[in-house]
Backbone as ProteinMPNN parsed JSONL, in Angstrom:
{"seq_chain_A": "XXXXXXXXXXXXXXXXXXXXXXXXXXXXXXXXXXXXXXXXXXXXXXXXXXXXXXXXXXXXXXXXXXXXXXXXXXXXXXXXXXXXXXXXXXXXXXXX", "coords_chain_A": {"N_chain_A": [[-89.857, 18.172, 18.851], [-89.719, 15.962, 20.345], [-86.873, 15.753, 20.617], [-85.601, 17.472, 21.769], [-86.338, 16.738, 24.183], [-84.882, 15.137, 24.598], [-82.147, 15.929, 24.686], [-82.509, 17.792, 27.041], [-82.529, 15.615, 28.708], [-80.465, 14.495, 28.492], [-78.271, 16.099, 29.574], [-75.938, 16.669, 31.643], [-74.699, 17.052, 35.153], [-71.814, 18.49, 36.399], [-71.004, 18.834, 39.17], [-71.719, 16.883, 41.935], [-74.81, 16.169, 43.57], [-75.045, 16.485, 46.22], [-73.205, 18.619, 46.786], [-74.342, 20.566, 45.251], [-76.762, 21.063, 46.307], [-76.031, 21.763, 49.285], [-74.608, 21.017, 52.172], [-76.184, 21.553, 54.723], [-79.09, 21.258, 53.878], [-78.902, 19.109, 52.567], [-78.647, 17.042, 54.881], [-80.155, 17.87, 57.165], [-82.201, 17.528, 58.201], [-81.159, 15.438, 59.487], [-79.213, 15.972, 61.319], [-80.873, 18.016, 62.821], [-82.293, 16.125, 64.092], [-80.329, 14.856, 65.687], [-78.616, 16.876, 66.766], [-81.332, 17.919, 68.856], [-81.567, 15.223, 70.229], [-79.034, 15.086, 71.435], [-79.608, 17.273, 72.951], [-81.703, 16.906, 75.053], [-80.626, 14.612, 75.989], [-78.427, 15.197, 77.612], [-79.854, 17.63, 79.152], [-80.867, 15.57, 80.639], [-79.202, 14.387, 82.323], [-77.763, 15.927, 83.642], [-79.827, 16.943, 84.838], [-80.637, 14.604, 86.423], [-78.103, 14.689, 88.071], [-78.337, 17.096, 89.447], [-80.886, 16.254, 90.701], [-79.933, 14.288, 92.49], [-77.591, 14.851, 94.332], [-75.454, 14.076, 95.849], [-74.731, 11.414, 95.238], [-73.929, 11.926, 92.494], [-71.462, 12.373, 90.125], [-68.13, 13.698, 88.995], [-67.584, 12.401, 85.898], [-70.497, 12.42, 84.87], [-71.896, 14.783, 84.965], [-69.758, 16.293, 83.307], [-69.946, 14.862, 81.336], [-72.45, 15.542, 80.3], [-72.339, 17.925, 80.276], [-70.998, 18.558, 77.986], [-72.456, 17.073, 76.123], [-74.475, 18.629, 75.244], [-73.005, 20.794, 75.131], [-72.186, 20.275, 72.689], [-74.721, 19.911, 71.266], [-75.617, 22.734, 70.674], [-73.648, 23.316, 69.23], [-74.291, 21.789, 66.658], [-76.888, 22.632, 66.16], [-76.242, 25.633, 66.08], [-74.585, 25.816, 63.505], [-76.545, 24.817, 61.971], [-78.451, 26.44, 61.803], [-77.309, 29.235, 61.163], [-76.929, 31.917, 59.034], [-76.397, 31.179, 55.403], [-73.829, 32.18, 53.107], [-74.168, 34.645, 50.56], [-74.844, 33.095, 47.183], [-71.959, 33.059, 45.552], [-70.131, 33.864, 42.163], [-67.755, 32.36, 41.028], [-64.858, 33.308, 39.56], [-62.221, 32.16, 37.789], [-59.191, 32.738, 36.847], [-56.841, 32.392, 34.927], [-53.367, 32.625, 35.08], [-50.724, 33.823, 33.031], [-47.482, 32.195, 33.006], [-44.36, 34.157, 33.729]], "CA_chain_A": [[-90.208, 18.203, 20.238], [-88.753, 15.221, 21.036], [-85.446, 15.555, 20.525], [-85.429, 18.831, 22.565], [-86.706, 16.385, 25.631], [-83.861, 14.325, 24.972], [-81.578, 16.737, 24.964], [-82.691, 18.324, 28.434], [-82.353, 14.635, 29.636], [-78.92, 14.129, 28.049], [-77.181, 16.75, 30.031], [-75.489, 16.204, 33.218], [-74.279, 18.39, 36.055], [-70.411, 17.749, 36.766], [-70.897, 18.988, 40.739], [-72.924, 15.92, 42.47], [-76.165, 16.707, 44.145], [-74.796, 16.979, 47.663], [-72.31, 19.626, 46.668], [-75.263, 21.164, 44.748], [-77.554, 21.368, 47.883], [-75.515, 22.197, 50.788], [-74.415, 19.885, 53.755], [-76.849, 21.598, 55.801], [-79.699, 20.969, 53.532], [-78.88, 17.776, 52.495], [-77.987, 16.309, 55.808], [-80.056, 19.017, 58.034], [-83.301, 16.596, 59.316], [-80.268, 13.868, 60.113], [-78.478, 16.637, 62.232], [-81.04, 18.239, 63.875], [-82.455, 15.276, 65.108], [-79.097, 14.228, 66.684], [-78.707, 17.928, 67.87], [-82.332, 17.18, 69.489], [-81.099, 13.989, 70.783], [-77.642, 15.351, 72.7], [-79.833, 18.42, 74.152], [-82.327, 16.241, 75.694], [-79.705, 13.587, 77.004], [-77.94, 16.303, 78.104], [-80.672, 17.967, 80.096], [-81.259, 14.476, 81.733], [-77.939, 13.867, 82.92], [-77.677, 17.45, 84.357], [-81.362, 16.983, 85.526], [-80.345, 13.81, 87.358], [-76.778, 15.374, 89.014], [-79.07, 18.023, 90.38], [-81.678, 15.704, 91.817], [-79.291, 13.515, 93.306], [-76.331, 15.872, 94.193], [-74.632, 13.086, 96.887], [-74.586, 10.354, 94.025], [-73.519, 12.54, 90.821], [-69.871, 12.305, 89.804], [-67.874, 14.303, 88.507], [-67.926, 11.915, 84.768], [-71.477, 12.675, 84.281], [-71.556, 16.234, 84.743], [-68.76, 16.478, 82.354], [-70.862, 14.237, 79.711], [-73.946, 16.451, 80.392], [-71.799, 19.507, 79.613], [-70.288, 17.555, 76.578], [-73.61, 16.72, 75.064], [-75.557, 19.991, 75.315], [-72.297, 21.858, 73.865], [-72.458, 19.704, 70.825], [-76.078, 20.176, 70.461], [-75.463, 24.106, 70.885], [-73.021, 23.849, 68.038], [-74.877, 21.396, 65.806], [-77.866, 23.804, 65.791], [-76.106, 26.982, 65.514], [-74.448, 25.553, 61.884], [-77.485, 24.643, 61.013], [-78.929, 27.933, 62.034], [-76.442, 30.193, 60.66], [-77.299, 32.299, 57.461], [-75.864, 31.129, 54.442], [-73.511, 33.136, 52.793], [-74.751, 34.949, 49.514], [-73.493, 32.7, 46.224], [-70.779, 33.905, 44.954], [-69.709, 33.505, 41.154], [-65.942, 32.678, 41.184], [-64.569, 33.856, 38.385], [-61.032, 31.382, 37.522], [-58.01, 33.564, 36.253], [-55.319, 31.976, 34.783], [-52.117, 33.611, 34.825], [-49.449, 33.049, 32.096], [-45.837, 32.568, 34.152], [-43.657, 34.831, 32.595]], "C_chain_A": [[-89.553, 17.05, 20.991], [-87.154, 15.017, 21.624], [-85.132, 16.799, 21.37], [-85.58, 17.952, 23.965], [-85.715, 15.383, 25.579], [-82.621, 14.622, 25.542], [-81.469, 17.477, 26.303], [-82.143, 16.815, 29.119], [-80.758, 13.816, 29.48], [-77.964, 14.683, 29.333], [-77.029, 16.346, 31.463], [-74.375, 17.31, 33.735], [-72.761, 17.645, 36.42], [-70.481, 17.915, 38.245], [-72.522, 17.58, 41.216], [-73.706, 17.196, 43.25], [-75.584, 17.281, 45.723], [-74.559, 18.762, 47.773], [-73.273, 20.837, 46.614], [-76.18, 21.963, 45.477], [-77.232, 21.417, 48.64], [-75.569, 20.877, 51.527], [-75.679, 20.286, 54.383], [-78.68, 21.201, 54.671], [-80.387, 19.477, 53.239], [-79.012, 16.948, 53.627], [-78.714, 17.219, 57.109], [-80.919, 17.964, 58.675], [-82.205, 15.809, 59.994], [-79.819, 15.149, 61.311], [-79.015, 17.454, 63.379], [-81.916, 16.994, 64.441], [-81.474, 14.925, 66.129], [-78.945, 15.762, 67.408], [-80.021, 17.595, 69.409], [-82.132, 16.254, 70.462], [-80.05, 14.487, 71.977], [-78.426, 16.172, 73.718], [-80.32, 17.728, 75.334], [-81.472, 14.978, 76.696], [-78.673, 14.558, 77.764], [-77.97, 17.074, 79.576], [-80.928, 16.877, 81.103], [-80.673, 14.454, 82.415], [-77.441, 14.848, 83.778], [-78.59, 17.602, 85.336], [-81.108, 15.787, 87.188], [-79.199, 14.162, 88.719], [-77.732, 16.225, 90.041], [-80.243, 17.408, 91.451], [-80.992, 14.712, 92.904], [-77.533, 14.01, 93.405], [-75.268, 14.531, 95.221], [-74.186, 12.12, 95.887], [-73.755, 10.624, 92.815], [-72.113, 12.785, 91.363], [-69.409, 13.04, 88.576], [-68.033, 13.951, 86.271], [-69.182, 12.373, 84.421], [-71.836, 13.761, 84.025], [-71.375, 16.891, 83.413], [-69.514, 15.858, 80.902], [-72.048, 15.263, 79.597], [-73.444, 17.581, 79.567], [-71.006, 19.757, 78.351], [-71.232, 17.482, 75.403], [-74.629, 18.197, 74.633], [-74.164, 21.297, 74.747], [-72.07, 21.614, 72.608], [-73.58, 20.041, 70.305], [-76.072, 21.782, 70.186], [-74.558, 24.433, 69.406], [-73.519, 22.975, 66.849], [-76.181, 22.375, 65.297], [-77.153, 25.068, 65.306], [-75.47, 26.859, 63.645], [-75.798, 25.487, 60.984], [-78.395, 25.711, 60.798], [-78.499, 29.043, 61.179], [-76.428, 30.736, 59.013], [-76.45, 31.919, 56.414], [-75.082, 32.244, 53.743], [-74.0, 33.214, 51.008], [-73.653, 33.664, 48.338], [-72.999, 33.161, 45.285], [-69.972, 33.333, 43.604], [-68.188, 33.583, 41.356], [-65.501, 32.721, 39.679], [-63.059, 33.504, 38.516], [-60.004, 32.195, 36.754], [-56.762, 32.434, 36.186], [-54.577, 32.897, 34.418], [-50.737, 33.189, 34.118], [-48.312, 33.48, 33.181], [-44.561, 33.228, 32.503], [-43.272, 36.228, 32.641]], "O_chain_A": [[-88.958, 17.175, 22.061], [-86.584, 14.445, 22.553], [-83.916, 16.888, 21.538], [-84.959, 18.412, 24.924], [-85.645, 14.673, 26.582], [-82.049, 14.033, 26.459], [-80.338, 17.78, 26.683], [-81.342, 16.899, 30.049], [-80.196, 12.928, 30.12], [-77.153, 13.992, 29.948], [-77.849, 15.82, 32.214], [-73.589, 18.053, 33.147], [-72.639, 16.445, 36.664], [-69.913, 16.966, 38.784], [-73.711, 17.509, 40.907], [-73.481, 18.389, 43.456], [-75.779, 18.414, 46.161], [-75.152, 19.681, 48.339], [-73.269, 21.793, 47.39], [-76.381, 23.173, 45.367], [-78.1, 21.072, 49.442], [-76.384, 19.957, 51.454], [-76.405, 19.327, 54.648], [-79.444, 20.688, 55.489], [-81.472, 18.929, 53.433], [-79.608, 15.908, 53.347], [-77.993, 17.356, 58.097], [-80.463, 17.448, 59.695], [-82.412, 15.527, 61.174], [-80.405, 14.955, 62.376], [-78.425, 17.712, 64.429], [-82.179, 17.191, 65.627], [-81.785, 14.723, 67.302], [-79.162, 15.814, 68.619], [-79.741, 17.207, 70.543], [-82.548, 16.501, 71.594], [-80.233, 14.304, 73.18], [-78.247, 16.07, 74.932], [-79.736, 17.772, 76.416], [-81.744, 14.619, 77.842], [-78.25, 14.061, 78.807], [-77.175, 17.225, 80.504], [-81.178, 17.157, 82.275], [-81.18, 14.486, 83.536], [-76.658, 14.519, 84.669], [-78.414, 18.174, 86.412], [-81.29, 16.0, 88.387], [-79.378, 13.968, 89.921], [-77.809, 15.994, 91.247], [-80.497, 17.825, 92.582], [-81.496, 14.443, 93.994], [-76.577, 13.613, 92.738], [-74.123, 14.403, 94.786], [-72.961, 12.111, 95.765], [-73.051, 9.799, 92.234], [-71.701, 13.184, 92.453], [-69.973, 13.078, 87.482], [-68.404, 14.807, 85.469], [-69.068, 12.93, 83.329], [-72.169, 13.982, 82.86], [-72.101, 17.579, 82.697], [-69.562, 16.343, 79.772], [-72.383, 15.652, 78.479], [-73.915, 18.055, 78.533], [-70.54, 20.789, 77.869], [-71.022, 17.701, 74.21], [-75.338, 18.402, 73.648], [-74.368, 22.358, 74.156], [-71.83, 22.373, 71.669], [-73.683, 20.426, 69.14], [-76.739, 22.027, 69.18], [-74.69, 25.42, 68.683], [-73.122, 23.466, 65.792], [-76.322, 22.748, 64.132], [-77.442, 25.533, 64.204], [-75.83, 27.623, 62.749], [-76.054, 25.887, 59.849], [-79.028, 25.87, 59.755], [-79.309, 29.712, 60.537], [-76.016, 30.101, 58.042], [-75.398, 32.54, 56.564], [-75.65, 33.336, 53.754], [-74.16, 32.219, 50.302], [-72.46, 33.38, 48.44], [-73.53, 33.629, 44.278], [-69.187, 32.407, 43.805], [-67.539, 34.558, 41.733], [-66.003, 32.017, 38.802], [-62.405, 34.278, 39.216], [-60.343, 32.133, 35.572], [-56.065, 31.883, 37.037], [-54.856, 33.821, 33.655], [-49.892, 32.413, 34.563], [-48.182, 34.484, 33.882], [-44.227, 32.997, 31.341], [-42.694, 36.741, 31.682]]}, "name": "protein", "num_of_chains": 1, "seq": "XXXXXXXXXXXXXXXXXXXXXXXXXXXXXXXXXXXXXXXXXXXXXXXXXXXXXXXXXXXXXXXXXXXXXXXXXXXXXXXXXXXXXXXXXXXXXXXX"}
């Protein structure tokens, strides 16, 4: 019995953990917070242009519409169904 629990604890995976668990898994709370983050600064900066239309310049606008299309594409990755996994099956081919 022992040596069977050594054995399980011997072996090691050649693909690190990341690889193992997806970017979006691994790395998904970090990303949608910052998605989170751009929408909302986003909305402000858009929010503000509109309340003060005499004041707002063209730069901020442009950041508003900057930050809220990043957050639009940080979510939708993280959104976006996984594709099924797929056994790859390695062919070598003798040259010849």
């Amino acid at each position: 019995m022992r040596a069977d629990t050594i054995s399980r604890v011997a072996e090691h995976h050649v693909k690190p953990l990341v690889i193992r668990g997806g970017l979006a898994r691994t790395f998904g709370s970090l990303a949608s917070f910052l998605a989170v983050l751009f929408l909302i600064f986003g909305f402000y900066l858009l929010g503000d242009a509109f309340e003060h239309p005499l004041d707002a310049q063209a730069a901020g606008v442009l950041t508003a519409a900057f930050s809220i299309t990043l957050a639009a594409i940080l979510l939708y990755f993280l959104l976006k169904p996984r594709r099924a996994l797929r056994t790859r099956s390695v062919r070598f081919r003798r040259a010849g």
